[in-house]
N, C-alpha and C positions, 0 to 999 in steps of 0.2 A: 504494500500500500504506500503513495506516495505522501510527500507531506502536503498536505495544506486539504487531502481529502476529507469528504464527511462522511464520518462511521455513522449509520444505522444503528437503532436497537436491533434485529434483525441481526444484521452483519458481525456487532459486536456478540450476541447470543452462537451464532455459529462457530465463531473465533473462539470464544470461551467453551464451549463444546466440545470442539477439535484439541484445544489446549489440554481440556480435562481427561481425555481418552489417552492422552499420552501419558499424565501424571496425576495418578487419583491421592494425591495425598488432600487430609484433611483441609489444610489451609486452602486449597482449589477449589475443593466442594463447599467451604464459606463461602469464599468471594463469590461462586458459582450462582450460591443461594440469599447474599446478599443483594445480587443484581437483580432478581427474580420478587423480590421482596419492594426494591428500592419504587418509591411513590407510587405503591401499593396502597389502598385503604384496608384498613385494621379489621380482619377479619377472614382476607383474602385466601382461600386456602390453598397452598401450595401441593406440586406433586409428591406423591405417597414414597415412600423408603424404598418400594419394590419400581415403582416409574424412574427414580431416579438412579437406581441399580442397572438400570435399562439403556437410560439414558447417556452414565456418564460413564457406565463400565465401573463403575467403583463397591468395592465390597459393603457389604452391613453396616458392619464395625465403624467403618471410615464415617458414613452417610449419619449413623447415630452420634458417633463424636461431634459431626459436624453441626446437628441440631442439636446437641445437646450445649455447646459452645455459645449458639445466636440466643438459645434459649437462657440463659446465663448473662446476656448483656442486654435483654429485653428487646431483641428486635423478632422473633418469635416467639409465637404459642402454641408447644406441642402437647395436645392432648390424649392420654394412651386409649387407644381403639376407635378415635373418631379423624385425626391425622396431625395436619400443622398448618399451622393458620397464621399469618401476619399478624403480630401485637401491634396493638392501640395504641398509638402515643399515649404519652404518662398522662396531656391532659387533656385527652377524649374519657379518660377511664372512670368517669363520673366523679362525685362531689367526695370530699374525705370521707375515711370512714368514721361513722356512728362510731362513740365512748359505750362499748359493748362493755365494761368492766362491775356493772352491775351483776352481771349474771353469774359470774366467780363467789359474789356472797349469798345470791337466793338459791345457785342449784347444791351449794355445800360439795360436799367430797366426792370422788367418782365410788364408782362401786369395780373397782379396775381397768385394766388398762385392753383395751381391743387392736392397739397395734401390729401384734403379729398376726392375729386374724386379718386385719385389712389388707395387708402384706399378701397372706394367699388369696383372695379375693382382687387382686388386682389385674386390669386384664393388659399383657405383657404389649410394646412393641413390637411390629414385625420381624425385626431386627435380633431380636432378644432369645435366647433359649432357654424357657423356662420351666427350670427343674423343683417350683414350690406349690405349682399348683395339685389341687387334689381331686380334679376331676380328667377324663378322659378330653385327648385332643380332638379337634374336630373329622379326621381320618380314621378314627374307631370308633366317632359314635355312630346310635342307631338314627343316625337323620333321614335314611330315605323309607327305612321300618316308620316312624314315627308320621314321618311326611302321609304314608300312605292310612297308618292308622289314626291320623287327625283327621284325613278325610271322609273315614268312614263315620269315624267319633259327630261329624259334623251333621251327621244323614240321622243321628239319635233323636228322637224326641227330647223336648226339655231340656237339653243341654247348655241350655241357656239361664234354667232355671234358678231355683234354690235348690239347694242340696240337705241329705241330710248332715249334720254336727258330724256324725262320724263316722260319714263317707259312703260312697255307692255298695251295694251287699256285696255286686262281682268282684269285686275290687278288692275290698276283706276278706273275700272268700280264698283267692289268690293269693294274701299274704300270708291266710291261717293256713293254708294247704303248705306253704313255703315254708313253713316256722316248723310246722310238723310238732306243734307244741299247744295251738291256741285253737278257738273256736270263731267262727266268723265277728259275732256279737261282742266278743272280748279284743276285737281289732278296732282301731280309730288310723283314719287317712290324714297325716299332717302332709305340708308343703314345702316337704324335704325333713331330712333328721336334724336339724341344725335346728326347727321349730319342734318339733319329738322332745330334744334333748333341754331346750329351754322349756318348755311347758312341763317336763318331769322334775327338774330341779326346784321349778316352783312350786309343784304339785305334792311334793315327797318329803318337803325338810322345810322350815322357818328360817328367816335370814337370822345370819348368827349360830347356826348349827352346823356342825362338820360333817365332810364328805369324802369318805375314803377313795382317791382314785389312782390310778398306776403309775409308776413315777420310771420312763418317760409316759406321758398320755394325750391326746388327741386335743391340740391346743382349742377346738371352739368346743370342748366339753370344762375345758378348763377355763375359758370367756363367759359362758354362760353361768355354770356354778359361781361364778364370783355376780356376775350381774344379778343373782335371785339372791346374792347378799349370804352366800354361804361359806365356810371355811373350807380348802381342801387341803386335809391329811396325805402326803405321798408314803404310796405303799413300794419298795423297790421291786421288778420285775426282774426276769433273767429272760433266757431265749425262750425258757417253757412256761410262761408266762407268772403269773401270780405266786409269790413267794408264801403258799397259806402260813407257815409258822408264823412269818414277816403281820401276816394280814388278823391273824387271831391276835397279836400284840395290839395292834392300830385299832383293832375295834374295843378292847379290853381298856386301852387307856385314853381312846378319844371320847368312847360314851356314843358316837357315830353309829345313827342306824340307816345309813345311805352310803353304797357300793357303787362307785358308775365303771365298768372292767368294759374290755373288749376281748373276750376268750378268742376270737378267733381273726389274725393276720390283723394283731395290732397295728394302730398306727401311733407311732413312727415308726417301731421296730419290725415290725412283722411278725409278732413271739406268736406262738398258740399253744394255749392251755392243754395239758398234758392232759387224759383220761382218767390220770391219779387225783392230779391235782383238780381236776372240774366237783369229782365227787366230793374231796376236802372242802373244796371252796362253798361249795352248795351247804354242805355242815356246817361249817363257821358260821356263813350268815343265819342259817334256820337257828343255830345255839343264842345269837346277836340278838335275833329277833328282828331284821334288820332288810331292808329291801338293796336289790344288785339291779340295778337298770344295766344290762347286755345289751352292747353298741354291737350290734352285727352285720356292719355295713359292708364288710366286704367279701361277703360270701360268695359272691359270684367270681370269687376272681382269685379260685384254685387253681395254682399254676403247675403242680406235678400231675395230672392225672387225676389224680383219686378225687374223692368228694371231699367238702370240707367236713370237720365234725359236726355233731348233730348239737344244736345248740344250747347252753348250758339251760335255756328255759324247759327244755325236754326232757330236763332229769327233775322237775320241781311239778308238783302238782300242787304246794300249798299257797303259792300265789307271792312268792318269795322274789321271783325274776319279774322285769319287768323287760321286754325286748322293745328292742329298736332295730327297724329295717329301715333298706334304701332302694329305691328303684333308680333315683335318678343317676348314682354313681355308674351303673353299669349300661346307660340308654346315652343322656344327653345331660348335660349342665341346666337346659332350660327347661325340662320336663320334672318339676320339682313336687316329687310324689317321694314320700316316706310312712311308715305305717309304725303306732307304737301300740303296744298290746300288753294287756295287764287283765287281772281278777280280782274280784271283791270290789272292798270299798277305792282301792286304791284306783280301778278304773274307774271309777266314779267321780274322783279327785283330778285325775289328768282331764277327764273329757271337760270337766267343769273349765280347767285352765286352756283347754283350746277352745272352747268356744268364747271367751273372752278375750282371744287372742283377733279372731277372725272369721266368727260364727263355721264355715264350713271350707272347705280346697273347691277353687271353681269347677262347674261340672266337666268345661270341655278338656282340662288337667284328665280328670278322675277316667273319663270316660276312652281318652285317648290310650291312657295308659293301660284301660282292661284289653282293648284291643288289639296293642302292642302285645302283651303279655299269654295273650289268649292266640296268639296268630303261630303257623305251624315254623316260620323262619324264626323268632325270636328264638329258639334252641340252637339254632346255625349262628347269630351272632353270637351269644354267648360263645360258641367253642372258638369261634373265628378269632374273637376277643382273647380269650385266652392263648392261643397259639402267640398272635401277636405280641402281648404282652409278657409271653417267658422269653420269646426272642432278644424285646427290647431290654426285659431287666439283667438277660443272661450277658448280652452286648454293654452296658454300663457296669455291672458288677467286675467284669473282665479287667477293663481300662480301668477303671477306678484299683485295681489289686496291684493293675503293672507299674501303675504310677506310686502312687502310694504304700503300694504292700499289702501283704495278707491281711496285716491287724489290723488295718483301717475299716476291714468288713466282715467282723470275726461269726456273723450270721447270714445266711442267704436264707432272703423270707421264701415259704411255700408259697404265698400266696399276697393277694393288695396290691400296691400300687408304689410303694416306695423302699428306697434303700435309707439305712438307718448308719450313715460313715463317721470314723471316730477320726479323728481332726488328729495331728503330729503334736507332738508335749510342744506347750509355750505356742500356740498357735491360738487367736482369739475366733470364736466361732460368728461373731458379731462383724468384726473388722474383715475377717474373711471372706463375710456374705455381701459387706458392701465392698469390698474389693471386686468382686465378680459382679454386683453388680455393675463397675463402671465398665467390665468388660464384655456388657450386655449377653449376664448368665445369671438367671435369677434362680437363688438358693434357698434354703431359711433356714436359720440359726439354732443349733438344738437348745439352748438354753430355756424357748419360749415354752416349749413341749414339757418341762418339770414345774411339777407342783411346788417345790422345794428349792434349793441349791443342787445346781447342775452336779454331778462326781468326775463329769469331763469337758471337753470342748467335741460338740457333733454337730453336723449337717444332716439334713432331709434332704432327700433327692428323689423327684417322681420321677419313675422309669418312664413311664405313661406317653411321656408327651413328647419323648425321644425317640424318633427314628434308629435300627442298631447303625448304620453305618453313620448316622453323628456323634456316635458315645465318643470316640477320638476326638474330634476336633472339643467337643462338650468337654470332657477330662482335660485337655490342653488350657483351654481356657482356663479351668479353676485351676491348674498347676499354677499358672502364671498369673493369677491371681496372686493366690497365695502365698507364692514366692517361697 
């Protein structure tokens, strides 16, 4: 070009284009998206991480640094799952804020902390491989099972309607058939276990009463217990889960008549309750006098072959267990069906606390999911699911041993969704998780998982949502993370 020409926007856009395809380094992909940005109005949304992988030839990694940088000096706004949008100047961005400091003395103290719950609940950038969430990716779930049984679901009479408090009969009838423990009438349809789990904590104990739960244990049973204002006691676990000698102590001196366990492909560990120890456990409590709400969410998702065990509500007839199921873990994220099931008065007590939650789970929920469940392919996902998911956990568990070493994964779960990694002596599990996060690898920190004082530094890591031939490049990352 000679001098005295006039560059185009145009002209200049294909110049910086060409430039970028040569050299993808971050500083390029700024400038790149600075001029893209530049006398924009505030809102503008720019191209997506995967357009611009497209575009400039440049990796993830780079493309996230580089939004993460503008987003840093205020000239975007990147929002996770909806894209990146030109920021407002400072003052488009409306009037100061409101003196909200009133509301620190009327709401008083929190009833703790939901941080690391928000944490899994976060829906990751495209960019990111994220090994904290606790549902299936969008390649294993049942979306076109679902797609097709909404549609039928939609051809129901009343579907639209009111529902009963504790849910359509086919529906219970399916989860009591599944429990192998209950009867349809002793079943209630929550909207997912995460409402199961809070409406039992409420239902079962007085704020200010202790709650024996597994130490490590399933961080939103340990959000919720505290939000219904309850203490939780940590009982230690091994790999066969529930230590009873451990667990006859905790109930003896905490006075605790509330157990929240998962006998079977705990999470985070993946332990499962021995056949020895299910029958001890089941005595303790009945001697206690004392209810075990059984989280048994991840039954479907026996990974050697065999069945999982039969669930510890199947050895109690005196109404001692209280079960917790999940459909949504094994289907879809969005299809938020779970079912809790109890006897006596105590069901009496939960149903009360769900309908004050939210009278009943909408019909076209309820009615989709007998569909799904009731259709002759749903037996073909699940195995499908399961192949997949031993391949993926077998492919991280691998990478994760070559790197780090044996001890780092002194258990391979049968079954669930997660590896349970114990972090090198003098390694903080905290600092490590945001370490990998800047290297867009999302973790989560074992410490959130205990009731108690951690006894090590560990990672969670969902197999799930990893394809096996990314566990390498996924395990590099968190090396180099960690350092």
């Amino acid at each position: 070009m000679r001098a005295g020409d006039c560059v185009t926007a145009e002209a200049l856009v294909a110049l910086l284009l060409n430039d970028m395809r040569n050299d993808n380094s971050t500083h390029r992909v700024i400038q790149y998206l600075r001029h893209l940005a530049a006398g924009q109005e505030g809102g503008t949304r720019l191209p997506s991480v995967r357009a611009l992988m497209r575009m400039l030839g440049a990796g993830p990694v780079t493309i996230a640094a580089a939004i993460r940088r503008l987003a840093e000096e205020g000239l975007v706004d990147a929002r996770p799952g909806l894209g990146t949008f030109v920021a407002a100047p400072a003052e488009a961005k409306g009037p100061a804020a409101a003196d909200l400091a009133w509301q620190t003395v009327a709401l008083g103290p929190t009833r703790g902390s939901t941080e690391a719950l928000a944490e899994l609940a976060l829906v990751p950038t495209p960019a990111a491989l994220a090994l904290n969430a606790g549902y299936l990716p969008e390649d294993l779930q049942a979306g076109t099972l679902i797609g097709a049984a909404a549609a039928r679901a939609l051809r129901r009479p009343g579907v639209w309607g009111r529902m009963p408090p504790e849910g359509l009969h086919a529906l219970r009838a399916w989860f009591a058939v599944a429990a192998d423990s209950f009867r349809p009438h002793e079943v209630t349809i929550c909207p997912g276990t995460q409402a199961a789990l809070a409406a039992a904590f409420r239902a079962l104990a007085l704020p200010g009463d202790p709650v024996l739960m597994e130490s490590p244990t399933y961080v939103g049973a340990l959000a919720a217990a505290r939000a219904a204002g309850l203490r939780p006691v940590a009982v230690p676990i091994d790999e066969s889960g529930l230590r009873p000698e451990l667990l006859e102590t905790s109930f003896r001196a905490s006075g605790a008549r509330l157990l929240y366990c998962q006998p079977t492909y705990a999470n985070p560990t993946g332990a499962v309750l021995t056949a020895e120890r299910r029958a001890a456990v089941l005595d303790i409590v009945h001697q206690a006098g004392a209810f075990a709400i059984e989280d048994d969410w991840a039954r479907d998702f026996s990974l050697e072959g065999s069945a999982a065990p039969a669930p510890l509500a199947a050895l109690d007839p005196a109404g001692h267990v209280i079960l917790v199921r999940s459909l949504t873990k094994c289907a879809a994220p969005g299809l938020r069906i779970g079912a809790i099931a109890a006897r006596g008065a105590a069901l009496e007590r939960l149903r009360a606390a769900r309908l004050i939650d939210d009278f009943f789970v909408p019909g076209i929920l309820q009615e989709t999911a007998v569909q799904l469940v009731t259709a002759p392919a749903w037996e073909r996902h699940l195995r499908r699911l399961r192949t997949a998911l031993r391949a993926r956990r077998d492919a991280l568990a691998g990478e994760l041993r070559r790197a780090f070493g044996p001890p780092c994964l002194a258990h391979l779960p049968a079954g669930g969704l997660h590896l349970w990694v114990r972090l090198p002596e003098g390694v903080s599990d905290i600092e490590a998780c945001e370490r990998a996060r800047r290297a867009d690898i999302l973790v989560s920190a074992g410490r959130h998982w205990f009731p108690a004082e951690p006894p090590g530094s560990y990672l969670r890591l969902s197999f799930a949502a990893l394809a096996p031939e990314a566990a390498g490049e996924a395990v590099a990352r968190l090396v180099g993370a960690i350092g």
